[in-house]
DRENTOR-563046 format. One record per residue (C-alpha): residue number from 1; x, y, z. Coordinates in nm, 3 decimals. Each point is the difference from the previous one (the first is absolute). Example, Ala and Ser with C-alpha at 12.3 -4.5 7.8 and 13.67 -1.06 7.14 Angstrom:
BEGIN
+------+---------+---------+---------+
| pafi |       u |       v |       w |
+------+---------+---------+---------+
|    1 |   1.230 |  -0.450 |   0.780 |
|    2 |   0.137 |   0.344 |  -0.066 |
+------+---------+---------+---------+
//
This chain:
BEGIN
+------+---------+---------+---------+
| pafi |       u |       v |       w |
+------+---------+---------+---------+
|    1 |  -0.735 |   0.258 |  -1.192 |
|    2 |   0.186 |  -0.324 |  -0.072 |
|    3 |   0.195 |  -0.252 |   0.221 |
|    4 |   0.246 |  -0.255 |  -0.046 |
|    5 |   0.110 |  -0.242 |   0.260 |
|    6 |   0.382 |  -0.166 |  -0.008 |
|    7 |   0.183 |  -0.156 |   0.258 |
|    8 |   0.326 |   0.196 |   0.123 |
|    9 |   0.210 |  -0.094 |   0.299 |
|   10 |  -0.244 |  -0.207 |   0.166 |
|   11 |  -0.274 |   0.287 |  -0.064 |
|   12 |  -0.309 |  -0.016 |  -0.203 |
|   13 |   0.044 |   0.372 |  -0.202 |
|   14 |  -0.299 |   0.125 |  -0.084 |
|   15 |   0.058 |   0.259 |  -0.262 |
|   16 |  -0.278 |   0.292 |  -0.021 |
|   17 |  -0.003 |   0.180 |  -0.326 |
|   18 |  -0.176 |   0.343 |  -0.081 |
|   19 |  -0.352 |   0.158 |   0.180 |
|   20 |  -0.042 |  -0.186 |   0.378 |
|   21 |  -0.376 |   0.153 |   0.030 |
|   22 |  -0.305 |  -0.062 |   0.130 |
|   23 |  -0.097 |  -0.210 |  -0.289 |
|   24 |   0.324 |  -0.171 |   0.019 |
|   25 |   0.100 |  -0.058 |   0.365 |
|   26 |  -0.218 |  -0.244 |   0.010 |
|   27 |   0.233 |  -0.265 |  -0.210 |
|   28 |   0.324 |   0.129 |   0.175 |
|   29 |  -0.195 |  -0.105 |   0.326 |
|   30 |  -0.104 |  -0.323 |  -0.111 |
|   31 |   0.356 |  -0.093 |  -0.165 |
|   32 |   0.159 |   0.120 |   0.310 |
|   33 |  -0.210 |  -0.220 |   0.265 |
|   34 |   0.023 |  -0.257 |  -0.213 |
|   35 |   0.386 |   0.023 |  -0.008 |
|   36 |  -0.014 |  -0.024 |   0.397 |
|   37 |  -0.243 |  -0.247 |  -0.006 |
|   38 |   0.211 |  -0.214 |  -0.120 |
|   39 |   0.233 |   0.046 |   0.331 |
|   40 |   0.247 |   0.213 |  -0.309 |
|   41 |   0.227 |   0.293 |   0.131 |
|   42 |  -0.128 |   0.250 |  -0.228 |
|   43 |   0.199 |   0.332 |  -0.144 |
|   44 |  -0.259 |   0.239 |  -0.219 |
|   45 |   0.209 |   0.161 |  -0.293 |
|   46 |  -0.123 |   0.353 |  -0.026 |
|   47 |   0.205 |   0.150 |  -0.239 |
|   48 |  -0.204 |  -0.040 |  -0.312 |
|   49 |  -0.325 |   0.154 |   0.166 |
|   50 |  -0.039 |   0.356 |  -0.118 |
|   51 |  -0.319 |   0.078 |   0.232 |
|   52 |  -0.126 |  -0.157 |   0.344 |
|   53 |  -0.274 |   0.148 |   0.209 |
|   54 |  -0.145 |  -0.106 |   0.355 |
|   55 |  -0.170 |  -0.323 |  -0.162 |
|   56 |   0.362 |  -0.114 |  -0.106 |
|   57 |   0.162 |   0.086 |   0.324 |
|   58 |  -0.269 |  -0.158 |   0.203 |
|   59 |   0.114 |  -0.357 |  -0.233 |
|   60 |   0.317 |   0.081 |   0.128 |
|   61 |  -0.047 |   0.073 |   0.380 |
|   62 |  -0.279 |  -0.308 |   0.035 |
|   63 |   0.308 |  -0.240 |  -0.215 |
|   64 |   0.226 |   0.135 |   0.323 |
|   65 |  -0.214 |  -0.060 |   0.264 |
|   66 |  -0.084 |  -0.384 |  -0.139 |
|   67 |   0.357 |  -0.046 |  -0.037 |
|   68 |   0.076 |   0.108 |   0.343 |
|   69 |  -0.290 |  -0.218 |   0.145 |
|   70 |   0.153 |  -0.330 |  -0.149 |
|   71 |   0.363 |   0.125 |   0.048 |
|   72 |   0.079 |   0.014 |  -0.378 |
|   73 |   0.242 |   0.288 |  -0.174 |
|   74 |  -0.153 |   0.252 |  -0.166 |
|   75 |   0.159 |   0.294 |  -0.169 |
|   76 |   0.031 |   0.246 |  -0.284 |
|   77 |   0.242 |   0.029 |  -0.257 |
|   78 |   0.058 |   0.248 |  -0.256 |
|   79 |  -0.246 |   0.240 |   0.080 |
|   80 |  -0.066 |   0.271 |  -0.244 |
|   81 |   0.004 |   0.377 |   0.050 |
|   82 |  -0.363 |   0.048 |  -0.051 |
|   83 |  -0.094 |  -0.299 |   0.272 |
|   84 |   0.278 |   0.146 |   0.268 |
|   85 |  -0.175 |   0.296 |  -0.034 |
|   86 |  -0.298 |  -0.129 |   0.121 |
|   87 |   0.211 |  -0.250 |   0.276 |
|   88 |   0.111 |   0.293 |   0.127 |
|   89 |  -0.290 |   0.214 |   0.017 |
|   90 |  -0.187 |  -0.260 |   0.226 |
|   91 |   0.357 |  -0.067 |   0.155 |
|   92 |  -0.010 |  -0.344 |  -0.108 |
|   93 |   0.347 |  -0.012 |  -0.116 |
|   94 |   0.066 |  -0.013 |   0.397 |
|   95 |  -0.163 |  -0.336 |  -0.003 |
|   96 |   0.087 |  -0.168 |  -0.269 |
|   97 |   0.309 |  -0.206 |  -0.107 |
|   98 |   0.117 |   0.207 |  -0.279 |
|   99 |   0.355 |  -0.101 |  -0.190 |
|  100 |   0.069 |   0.074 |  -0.380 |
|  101 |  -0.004 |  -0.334 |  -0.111 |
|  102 |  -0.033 |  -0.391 |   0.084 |
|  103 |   0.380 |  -0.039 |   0.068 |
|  104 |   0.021 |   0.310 |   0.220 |
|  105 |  -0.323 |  -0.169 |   0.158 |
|  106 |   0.150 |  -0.367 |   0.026 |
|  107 |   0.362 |   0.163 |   0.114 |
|  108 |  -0.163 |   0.212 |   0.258 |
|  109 |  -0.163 |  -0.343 |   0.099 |
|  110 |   0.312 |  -0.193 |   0.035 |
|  111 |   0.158 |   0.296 |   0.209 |
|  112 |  -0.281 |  -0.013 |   0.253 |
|  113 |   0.000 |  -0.421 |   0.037 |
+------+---------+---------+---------+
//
């Protein structure tokens, strides 16, 4: 797995890229809290990430919670067929922000205030 972090629309992106594994989730994690740390609204770009299992989900679910504790956006963006899948199974994709991109994100945001 790699990751890449830009600034879009007043969001830190962090871009996943490939396996999101046990032996991987681990960076997501850290890249993500770090993100939030920084009081940042984050989005998660999933659709480079051909794999995620339960390690990469829990990254995911613990960056939502934190976000939600120090009322900072979080979201995904872009999410890939193979990590819906898996969204879906554990009927995440019911708790997530999902949109297909930043803008659709950032317009969504303007629409809501």
């Amino acid at each position: 797995m790699a990751y890449e972090i830009r600034e879009e629309h007043g969001y830190q992106v962090v871009q996943l890229t490939g396996d999101v594994d046990l032996s991987r989730s681990p960076a997501a994690r850290k890249t993500i809290l770090q993100c939030l740390k920084e009081r940042r609204d984050v989005l998660v770009d999933l659709s480079r990430v051909s794999y995620i299992d339960s390690s990469g989900v829990a990254s995911l679910v613990e960056g939502f919670q934190t976000a939600k504790k120090q009322n900072l956006q979080f979201g995904l963006i872009g999410v890939s067929e193979a990590a819906m899948a898996v969204l879906r199974l554990a009927r995440l994709d019911r708790v997530f922000e999902i949109h297909a991109s930043v803008d659709e994100r950032a317009a969504a945001r303007g629409a809501n205030g």
